[in-house]
DRENDO-1510 file (C-alpha; in Angstrom, 1 decimal, always signed):
<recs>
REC; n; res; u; v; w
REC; 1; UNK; +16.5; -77.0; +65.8 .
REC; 2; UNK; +17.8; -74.3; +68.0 .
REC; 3; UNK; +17.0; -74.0; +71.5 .
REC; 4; UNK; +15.9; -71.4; +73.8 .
REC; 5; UNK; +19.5; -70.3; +75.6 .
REC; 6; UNK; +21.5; -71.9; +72.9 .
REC; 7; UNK; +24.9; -70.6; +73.0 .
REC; 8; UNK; +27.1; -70.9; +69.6 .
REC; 9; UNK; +30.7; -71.4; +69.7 .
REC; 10; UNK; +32.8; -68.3; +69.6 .
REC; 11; UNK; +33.3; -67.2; +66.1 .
REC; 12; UNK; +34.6; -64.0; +64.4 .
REC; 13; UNK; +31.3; -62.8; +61.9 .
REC; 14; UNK; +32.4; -64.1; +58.6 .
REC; 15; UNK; +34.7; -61.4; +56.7 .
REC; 16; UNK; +33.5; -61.6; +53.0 .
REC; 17; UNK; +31.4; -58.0; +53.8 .
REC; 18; UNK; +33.5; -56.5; +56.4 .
REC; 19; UNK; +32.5; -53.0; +56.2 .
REC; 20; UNK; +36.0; -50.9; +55.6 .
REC; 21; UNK; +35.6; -47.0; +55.9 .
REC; 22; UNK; +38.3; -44.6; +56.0 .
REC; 23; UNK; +35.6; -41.7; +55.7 .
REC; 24; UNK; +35.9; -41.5; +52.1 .
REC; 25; UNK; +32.4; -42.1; +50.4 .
REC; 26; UNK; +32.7; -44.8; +48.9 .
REC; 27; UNK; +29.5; -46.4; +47.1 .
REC; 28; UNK; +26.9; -47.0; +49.8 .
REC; 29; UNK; +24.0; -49.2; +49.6 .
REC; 30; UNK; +21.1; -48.4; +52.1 .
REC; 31; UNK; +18.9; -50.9; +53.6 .
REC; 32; UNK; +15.7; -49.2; +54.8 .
REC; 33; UNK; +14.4; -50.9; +57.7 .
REC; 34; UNK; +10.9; -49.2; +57.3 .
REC; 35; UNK; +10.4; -51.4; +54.1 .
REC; 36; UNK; +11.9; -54.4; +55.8 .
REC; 37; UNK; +9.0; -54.1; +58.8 .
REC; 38; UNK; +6.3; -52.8; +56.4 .
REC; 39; UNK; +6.7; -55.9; +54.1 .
REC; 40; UNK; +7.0; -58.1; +57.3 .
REC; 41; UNK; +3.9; -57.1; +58.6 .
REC; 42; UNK; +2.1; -57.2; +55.0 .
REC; 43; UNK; +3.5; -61.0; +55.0 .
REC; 44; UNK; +2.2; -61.6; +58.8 .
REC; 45; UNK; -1.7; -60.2; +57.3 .
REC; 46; UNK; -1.5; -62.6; +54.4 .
REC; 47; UNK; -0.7; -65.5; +56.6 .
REC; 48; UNK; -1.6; -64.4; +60.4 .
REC; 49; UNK; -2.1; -68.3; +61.3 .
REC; 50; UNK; +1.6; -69.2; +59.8 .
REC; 51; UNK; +4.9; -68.9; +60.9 .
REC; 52; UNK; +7.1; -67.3; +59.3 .
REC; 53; UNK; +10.7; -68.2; +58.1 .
REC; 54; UNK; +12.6; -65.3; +55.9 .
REC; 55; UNK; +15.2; -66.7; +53.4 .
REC; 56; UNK; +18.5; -65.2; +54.0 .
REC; 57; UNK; +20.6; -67.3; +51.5 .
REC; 58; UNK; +22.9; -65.8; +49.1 .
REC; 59; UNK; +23.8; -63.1; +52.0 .
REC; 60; UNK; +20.5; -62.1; +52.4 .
REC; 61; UNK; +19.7; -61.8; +48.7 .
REC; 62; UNK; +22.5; -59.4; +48.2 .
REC; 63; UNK; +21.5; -57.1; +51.1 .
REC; 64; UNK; +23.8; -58.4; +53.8 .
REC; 65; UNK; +23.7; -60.8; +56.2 .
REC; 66; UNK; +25.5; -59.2; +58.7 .
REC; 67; UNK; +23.8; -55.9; +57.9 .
REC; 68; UNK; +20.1; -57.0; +58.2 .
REC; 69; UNK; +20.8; -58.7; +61.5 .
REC; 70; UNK; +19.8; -56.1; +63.9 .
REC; 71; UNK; +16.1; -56.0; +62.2 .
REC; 72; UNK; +16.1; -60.1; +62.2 .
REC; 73; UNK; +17.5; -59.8; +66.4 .
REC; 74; UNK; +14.7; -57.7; +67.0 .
REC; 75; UNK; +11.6; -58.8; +65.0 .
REC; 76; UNK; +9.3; -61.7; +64.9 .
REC; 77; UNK; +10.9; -63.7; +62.3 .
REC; 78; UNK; +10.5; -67.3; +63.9 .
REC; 79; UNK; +13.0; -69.1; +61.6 .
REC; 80; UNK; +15.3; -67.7; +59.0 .
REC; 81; UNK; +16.5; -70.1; +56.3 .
REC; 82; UNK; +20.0; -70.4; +54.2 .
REC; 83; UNK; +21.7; -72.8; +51.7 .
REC; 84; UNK; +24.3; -73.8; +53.2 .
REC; 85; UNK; +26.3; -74.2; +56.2 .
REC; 86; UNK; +28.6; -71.6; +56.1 .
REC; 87; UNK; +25.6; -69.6; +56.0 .
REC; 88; UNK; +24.0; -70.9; +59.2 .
REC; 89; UNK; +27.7; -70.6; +60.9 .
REC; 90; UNK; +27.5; -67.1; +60.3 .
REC; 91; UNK; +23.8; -66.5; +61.8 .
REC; 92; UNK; +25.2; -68.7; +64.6 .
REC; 93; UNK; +28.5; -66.4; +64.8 .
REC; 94; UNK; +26.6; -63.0; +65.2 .
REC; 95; UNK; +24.3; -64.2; +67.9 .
REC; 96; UNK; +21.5; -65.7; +66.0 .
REC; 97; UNK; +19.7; -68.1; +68.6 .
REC; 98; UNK; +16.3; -69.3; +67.1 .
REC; 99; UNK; +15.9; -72.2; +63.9 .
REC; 100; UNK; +18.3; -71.9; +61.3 .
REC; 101; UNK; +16.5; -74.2; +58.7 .
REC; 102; UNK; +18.9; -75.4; +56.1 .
REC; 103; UNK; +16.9; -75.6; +52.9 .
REC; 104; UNK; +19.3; -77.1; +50.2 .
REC; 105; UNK; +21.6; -80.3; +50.7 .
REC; 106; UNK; +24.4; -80.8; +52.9 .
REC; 107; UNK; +28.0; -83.1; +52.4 .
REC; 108; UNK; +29.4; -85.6; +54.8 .
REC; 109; UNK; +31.7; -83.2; +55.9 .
REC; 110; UNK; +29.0; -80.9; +57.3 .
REC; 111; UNK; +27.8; -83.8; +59.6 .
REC; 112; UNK; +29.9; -82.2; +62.4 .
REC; 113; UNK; +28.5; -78.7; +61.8 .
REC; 114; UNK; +25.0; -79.2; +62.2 .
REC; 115; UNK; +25.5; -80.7; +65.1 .
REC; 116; UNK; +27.7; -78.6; +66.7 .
REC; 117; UNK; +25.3; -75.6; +65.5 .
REC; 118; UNK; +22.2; -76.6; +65.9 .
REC; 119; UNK; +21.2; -76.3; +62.8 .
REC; 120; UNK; +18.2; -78.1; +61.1 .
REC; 121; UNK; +19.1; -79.7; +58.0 .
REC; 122; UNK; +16.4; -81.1; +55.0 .
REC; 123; UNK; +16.1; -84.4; +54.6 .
REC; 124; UNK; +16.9; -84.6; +50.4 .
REC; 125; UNK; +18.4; -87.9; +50.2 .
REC; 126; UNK; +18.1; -91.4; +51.5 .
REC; 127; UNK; +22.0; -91.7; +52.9 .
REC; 128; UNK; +21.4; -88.5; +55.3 .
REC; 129; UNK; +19.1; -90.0; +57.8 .
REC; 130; UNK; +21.7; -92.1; +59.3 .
REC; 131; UNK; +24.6; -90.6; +58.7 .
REC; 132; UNK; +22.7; -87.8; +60.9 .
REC; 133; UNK; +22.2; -90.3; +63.2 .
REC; 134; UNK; +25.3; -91.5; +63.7 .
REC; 135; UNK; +26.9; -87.8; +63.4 .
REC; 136; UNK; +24.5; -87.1; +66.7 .
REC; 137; UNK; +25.8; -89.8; +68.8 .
REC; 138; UNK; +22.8; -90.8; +70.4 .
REC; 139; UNK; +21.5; -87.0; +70.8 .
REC; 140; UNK; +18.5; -85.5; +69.5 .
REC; 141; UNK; +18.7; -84.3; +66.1 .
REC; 142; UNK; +15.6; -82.4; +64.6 .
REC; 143; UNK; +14.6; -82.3; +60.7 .
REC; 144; UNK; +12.9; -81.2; +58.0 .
REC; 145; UNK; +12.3; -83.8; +54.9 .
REC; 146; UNK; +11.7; -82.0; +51.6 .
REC; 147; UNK; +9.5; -83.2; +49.1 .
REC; 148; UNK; +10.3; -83.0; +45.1 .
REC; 149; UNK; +6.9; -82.9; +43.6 .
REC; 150; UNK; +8.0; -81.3; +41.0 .
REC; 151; UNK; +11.3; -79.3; +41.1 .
REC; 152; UNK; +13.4; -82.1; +40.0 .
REC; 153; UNK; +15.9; -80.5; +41.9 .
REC; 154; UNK; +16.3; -81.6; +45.2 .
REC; 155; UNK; +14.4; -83.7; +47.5 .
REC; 156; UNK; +13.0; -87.2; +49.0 .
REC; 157; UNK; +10.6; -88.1; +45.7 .
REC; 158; UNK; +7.4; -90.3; +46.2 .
REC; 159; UNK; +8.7; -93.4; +45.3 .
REC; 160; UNK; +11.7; -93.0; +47.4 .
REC; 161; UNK; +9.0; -92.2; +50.9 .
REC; 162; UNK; +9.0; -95.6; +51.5 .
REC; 163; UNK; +12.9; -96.1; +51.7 .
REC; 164; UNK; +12.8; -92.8; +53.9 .
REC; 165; UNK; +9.9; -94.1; +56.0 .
REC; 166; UNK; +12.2; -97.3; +56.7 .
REC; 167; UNK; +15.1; -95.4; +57.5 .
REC; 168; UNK; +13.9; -92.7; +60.0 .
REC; 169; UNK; +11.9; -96.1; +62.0 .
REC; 170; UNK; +15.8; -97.5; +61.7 .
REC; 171; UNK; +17.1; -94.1; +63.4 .
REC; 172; UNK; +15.0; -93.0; +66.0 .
REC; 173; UNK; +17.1; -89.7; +67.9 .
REC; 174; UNK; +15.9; -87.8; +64.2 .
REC; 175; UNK; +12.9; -86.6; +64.9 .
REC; 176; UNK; +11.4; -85.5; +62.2 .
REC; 177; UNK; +9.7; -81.4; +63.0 .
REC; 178; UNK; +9.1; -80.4; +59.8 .
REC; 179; UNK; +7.7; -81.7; +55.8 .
REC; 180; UNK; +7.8; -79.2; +53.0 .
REC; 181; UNK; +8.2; -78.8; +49.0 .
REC; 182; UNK; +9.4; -76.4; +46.6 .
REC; 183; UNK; +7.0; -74.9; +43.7 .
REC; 184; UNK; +8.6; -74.4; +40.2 .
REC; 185; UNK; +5.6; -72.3; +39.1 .
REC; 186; UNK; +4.5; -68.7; +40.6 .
REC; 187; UNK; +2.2; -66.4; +40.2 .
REC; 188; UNK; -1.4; -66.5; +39.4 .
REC; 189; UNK; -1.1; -67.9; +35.9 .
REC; 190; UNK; +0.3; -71.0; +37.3 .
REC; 191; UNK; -2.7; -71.4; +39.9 .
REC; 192; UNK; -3.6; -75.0; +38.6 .
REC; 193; UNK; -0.2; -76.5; +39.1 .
REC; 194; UNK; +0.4; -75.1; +42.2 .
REC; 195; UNK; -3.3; -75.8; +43.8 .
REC; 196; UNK; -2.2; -79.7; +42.3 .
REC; 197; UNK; +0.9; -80.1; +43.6 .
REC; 198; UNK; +0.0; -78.6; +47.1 .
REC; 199; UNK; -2.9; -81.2; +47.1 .
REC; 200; UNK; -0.4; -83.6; +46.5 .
REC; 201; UNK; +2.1; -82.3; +49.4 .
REC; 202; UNK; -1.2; -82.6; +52.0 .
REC; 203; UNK; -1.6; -86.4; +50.8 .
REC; 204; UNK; +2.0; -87.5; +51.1 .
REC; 205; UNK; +2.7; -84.9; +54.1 .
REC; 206; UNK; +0.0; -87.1; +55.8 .
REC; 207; UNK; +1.3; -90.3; +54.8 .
REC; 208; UNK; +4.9; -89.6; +56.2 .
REC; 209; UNK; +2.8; -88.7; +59.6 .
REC; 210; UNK; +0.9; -91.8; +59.8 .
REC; 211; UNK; +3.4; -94.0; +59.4 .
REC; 212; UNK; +6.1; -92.8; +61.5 .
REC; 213; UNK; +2.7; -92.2; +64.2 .
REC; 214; UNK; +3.7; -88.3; +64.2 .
REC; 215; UNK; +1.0; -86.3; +65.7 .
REC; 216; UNK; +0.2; -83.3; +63.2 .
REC; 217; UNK; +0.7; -80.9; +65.7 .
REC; 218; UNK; +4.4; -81.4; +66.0 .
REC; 219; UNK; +5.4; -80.9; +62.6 .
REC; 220; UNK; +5.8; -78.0; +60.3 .
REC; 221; UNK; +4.1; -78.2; +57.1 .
REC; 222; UNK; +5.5; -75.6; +54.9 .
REC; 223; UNK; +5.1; -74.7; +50.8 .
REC; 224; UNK; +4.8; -71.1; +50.5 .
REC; 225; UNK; +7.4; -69.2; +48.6 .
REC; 226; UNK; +6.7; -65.4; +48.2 .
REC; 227; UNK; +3.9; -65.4; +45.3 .
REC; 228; UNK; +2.4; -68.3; +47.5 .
REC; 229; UNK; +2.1; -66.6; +50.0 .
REC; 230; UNK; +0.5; -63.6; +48.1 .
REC; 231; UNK; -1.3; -65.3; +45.8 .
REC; 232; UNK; -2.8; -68.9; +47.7 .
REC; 233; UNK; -3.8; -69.2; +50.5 .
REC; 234; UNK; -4.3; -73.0; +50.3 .
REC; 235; UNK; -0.5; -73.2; +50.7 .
REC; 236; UNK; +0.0; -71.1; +53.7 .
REC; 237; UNK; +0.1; -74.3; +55.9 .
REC; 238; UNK; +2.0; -73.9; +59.3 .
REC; 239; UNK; +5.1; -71.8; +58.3 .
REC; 240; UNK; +5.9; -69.3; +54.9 .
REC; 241; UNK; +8.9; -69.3; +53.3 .
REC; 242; UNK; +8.6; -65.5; +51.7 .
REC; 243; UNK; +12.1; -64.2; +49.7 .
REC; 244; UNK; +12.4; -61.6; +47.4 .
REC; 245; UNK; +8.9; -59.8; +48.4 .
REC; 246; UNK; +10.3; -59.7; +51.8 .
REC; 247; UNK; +13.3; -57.7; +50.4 .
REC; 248; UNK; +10.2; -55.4; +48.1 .
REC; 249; UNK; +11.1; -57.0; +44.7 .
REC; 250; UNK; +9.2; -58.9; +42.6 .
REC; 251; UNK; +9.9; -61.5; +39.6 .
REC; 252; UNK; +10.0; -59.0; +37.2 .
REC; 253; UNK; +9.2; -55.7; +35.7 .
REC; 254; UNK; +5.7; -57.0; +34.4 .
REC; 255; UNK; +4.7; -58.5; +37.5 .
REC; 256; UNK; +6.1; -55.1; +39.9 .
REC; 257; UNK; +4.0; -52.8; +37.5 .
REC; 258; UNK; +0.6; -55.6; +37.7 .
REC; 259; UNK; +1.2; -56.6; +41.2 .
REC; 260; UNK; +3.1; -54.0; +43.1 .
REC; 261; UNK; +0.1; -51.4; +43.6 .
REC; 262; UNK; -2.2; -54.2; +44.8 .
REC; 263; UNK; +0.2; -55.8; +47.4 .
REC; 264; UNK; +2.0; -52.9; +48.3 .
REC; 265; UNK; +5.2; -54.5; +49.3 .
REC; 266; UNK; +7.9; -51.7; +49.5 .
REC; 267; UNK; +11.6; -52.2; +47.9 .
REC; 268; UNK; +14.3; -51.9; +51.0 .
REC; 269; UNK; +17.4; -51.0; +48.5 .
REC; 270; UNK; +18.6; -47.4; +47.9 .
REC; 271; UNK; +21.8; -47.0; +46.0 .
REC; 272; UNK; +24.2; -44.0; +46.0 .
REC; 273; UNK; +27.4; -42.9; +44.6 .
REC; 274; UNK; +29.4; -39.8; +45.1 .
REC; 275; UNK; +31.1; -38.8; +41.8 .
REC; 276; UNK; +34.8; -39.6; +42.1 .
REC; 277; UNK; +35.6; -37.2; +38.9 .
REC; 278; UNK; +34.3; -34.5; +36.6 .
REC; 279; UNK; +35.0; -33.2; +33.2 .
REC; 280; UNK; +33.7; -31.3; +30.0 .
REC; 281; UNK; +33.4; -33.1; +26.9 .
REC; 282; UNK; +33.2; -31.6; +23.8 .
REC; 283; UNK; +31.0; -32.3; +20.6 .
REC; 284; UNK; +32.5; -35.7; +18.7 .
REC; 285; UNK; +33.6; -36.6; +22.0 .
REC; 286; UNK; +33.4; -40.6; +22.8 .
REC; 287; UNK; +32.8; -42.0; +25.8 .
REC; 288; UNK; +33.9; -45.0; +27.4 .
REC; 289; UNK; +35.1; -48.9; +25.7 .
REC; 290; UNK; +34.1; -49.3; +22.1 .
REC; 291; UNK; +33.0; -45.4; +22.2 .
REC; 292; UNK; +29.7; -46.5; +22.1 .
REC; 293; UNK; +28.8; -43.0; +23.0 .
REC; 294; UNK; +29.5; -39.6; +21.5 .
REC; 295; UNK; +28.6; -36.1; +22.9 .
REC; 296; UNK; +25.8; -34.8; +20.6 .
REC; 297; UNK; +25.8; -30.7; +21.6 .
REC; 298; UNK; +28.6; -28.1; +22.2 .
REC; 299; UNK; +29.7; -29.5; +25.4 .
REC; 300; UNK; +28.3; -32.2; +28.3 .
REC; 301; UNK; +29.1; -32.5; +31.6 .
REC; 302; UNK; +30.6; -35.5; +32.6 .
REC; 303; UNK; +30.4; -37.5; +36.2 .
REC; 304; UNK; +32.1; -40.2; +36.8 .
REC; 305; UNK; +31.1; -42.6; +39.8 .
REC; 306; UNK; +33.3; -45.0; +41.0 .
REC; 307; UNK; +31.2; -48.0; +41.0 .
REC; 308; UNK; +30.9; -50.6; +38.0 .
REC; 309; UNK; +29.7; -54.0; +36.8 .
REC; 310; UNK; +31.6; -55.4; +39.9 .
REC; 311; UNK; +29.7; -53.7; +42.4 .
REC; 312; UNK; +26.3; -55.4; +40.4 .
REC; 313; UNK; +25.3; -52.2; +37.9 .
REC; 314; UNK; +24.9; -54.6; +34.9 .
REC; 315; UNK; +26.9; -53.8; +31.8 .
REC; 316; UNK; +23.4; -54.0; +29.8 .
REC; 317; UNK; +22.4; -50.6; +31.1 .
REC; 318; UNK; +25.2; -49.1; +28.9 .
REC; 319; UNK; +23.1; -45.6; +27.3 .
REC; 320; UNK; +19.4; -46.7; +28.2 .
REC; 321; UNK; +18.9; -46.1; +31.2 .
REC; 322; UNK; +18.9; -42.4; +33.4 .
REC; 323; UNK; +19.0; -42.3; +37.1 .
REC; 324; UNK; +16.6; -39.3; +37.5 .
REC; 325; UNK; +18.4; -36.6; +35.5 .
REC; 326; UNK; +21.4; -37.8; +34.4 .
REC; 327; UNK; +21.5; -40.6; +31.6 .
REC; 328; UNK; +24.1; -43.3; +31.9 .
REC; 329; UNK; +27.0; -42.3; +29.2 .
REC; 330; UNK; +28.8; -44.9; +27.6 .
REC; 331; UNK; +29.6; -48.6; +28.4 .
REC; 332; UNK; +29.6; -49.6; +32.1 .
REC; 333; UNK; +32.9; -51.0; +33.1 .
REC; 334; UNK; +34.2; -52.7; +35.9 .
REC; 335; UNK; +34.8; -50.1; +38.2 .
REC; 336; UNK; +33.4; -46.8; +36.9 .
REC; 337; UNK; +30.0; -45.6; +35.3 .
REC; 338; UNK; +29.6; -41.5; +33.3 .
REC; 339; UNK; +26.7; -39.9; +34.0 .
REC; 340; UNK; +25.7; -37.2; +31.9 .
REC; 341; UNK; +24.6; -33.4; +32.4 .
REC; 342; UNK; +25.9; -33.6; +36.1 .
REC; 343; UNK; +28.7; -31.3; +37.2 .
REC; 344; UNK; +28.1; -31.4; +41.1 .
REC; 345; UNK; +29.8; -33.0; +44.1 .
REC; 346; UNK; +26.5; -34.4; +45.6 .
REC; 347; UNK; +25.6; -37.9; +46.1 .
REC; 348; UNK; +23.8; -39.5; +43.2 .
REC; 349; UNK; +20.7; -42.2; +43.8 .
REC; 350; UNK; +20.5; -44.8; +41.9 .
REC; 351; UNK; +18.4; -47.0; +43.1 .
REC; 352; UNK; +15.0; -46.1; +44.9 .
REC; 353; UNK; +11.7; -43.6; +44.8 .
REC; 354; UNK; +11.2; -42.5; +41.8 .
REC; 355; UNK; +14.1; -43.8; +39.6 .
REC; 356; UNK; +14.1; -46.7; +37.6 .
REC; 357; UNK; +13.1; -50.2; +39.0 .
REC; 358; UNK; +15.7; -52.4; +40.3 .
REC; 359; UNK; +13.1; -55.1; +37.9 .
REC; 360; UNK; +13.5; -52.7; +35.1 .
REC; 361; UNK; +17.2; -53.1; +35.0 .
REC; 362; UNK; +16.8; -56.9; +35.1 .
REC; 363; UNK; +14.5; -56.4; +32.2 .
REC; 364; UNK; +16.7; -54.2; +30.3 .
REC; 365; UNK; +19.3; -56.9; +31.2 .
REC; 366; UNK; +17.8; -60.1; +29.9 .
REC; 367; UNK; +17.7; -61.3; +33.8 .
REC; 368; UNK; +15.5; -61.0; +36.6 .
REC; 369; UNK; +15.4; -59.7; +40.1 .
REC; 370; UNK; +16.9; -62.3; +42.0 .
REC; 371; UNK; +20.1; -62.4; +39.5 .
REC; 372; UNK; +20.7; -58.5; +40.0 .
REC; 373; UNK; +20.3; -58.1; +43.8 .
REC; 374; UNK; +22.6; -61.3; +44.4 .
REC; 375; UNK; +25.3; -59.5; +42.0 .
REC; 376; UNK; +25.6; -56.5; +44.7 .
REC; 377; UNK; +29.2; -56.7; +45.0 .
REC; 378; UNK; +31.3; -57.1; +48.4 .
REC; 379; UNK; +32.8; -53.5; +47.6 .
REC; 380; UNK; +29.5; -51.6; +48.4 .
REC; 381; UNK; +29.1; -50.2; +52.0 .
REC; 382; UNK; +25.9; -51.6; +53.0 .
REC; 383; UNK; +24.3; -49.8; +55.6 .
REC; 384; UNK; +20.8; -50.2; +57.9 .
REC; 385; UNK; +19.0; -46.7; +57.7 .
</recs>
C-alpha cells in the first residue's frame, strides 16, 4: 500500500497520449471537471461512511489518465484502482502518492514492480502469496484477496480459502488490508443475486478474519461497483469501487433514460471537431464507401471532420444519427466523418448537452458504454476544462 511521503522512481509519464499540438485544431475531447466533482460528491452522499476508490483502468475509461490527474491530485479520492501494472507505473510516474489497488492479476515478472512501486496487488491465485513473499524480501507487503463468488473470472474461490488461509499463516510479511468480490449482475432487477452473494462475501470475509486473527478494523471490505453503490446500500461496506457513473455514463441507453434523472450523475465527455473540408454536392450525389448515401434535393452542404472510427465514432452510426443539426452523411471511415447542411468553419459538438447520448450510440451500435468510451482513440486531444 502506499505510504504517506512515498517517493516513486523517476519516470517519464507514459507516452501512448502524449498530447501533440502544433496549434492546428485537431479533434479535441473535453473533460469537464465540474461533472467529475459533481458525480464525486453524489458518490460520497450515497456512501458518506465508505471510502472511496475510483477505477482508472483502461486509461481512465478512455478519458485519460494523464489528463484526469490534476482532479485525482487534488480531490478526496482515497485509492484509485487499475488492471495492471503498467497502469499503476504510470500513476506512480506522474506523482500519484496514495493506494494504487491493483484489481486484476499480476505475472511473475511483475513481482519486482509492485515492490518497487508500492503497489497493492489482489490476491487471485494460490502461487501469489509466496512468490509476494519472497519478491519482498522480508519487507512488508500489503494485500487485497479477491473473492470469486460468482464471476468465474478471477479470484481465490471458497473451496480454495483454506489453501489461501494456510499460505498467508506460511508467509507472514503479507499482511493482508483488504477482502473484496466482484458482482456479475447490476442494477435493480438483479437485487436478489446481489443481496445473496454479498451475504455470502460478509460470511467468508469473516471467516478469512478469524482465522488469520485479523481484527476487522484493519481490513477493507469492499463489493460496490457503480449500480452498487447506487442501488444497495448493503454492499457499501468500508470502500466503493464506482466506474463508469463516476465518468456520468451508465450501462445503457434504457438505464441513462430510467435512471439518469433520479441519480443525477452528470456525463464529463464533450467532443468537438473543426471541419477540415467543405463542398456542395449535387442531387444523385453519393457519399462516402459503398455510397450508402445520396443527396436527395438540389444541392447539400457538405463538412467534412477529420475524425473517424479510429478516433472511437463507431462505424454503426453511418446515416442515423445527427449531432444537433447536421445528420451524419454516409459511412464513417477511419479518419473522416460528412456532416450534412453545414457550410461553416466553427467547431462542431458531438458529444454533450443536448445531442445524442454517448449510450445512444452504444445502442445504435449493438455495444454498450463502456466499449465506446474505451475506443476514444490516442489521436484525440484530450483536455481538462
Amino acid at each position: 500500500m502506499g505510504r504517506a511521503g512515498f517517493a516513486a522512481p523517476l519516470l517519464q509519464p507514459a507516452q501512448t497520449m502524449t498530447c501533440f499540438s502544433d496549434g492546428a485544431p485537431y479533434p479535441e475531447l473535453r473533460i469537464h471537471t465540474s461533472a467529475l466533482a459533481h458525480n464525486l460528491a453524489l458518490l460520497r452522499r450515497l456512501a458518506p461512511r465508505s471510502q472511496i476508490l475510483i477505477a482508472v483502468k483502461a486509461n481512465a475509461y478512455g478519458c485519460g489518465i494523464g489528463t484526469l490527474f490534476p482532479f485525482f491530485q487534488h480531490s478526496s479520492v482515497d485509492f484509485l484502482g487499475v488492471a495492471n501494472c503498467k497502469e499503476a507505473v504510470e500513476l506512480r510516474g506522474l506523482g500519484w502518492q496514495k493506494p494504487i489497488l491493483l484489481l486484476g492479476g499480476f505475472f511473475p515478472e511483475n513481482l519486482r514492480t509492485i515492490v518497487e512501486y508500492a503497489i497493492t496487488p489482489s490476491i487471485t491465485d494460490l502461487w501469489q502469496v509466496r512468490a509476494l513473499a519472497q519478491a519482498a524480501a522480508g519487507k512488508a507487503l500489503s494485500v487485497h484477496i479477491k473473492l470469486d463468488l460468482g464471476m468465474g473470472r478471477i479470484g481465490i474461490r471458497p473451496e480454495n480459502v483454506p489453501a489461501l488461509i494456510e499460505a498467508l499463516r506460511a508467509a507472514p510479511t503479507v499482511h493482508v488490508s483488504g477482502i473484496f468480490t466482484h458482482f456479475p449482475h447490476a442494477g435493480p432487477a438483479a437485487r436478489d443475486k446481489i443481496l445473496a452473494q454479498n451475504q455470502r462475501f460478509i460470511s467468508v470475509s469473516a471467516g478469512i478474519l478469524q482465522q488469520l486473527a485479523l481484527p476487522r478494523s484493519s481490513v477493507l471490505l469492499h463489493a460496490a461497483n457503480s449500480y452498487a453503490v447506487a442501488f444497495f446500500p448493503e454492499t457499501h461496506h468500508d470502500l466503493i469501487r464506482p466506474g463508469i457513473l463516476f465518468y456520468g455514463y451508465y450501462q445503457s441507453e434504457e438505464d441513462r433514460l430510467q435512471f439518469g434523472a433520479k441519480l443525477g450523475f452528470q456525463p464529463c465527455l464533450e467532443l468537438v471537431a473543426t471541419p477540415i473540408s467543405h463542398r456542395v454536392l449535387r442531387r444523385g450525389d453519393s457519399i462516402s464507401y459503398g455510397a450508402t448515401y445520396t443527396v436527395t434535393e438540389e444541392e447539400e452542404h457538405i463538412a467534412v471532420l477529420p475524425l473517424g472510427y479510429a478516433d472511437g465514432i463507431p462505424r454503426a452510426l453511418s446515416n442515423r444519427v445527427c449531432f444537433g443539426r447536421f445528420p451524419l452523411r454516409g459511412r464513417v471511415t477511419m479518419d473522416q466523418i460528412m456532416l450534412g447542411n453545414y457550410d461553416g468553419s466553427s467547431p462542431v459538438r458531438l458529444l454533450g448537452h443536448g445531442l445524442p447520448s454517448l449510450e445512444h450510440w452504444a445502442e445504435l451500435a449493438h455495444s454498450f458504454s463502456y466499449e465506446l468510451l474505451t475506443h476514444l482513440g490516442n489521436r484525440l486531444q484530450r483536455r481538462l476544462v
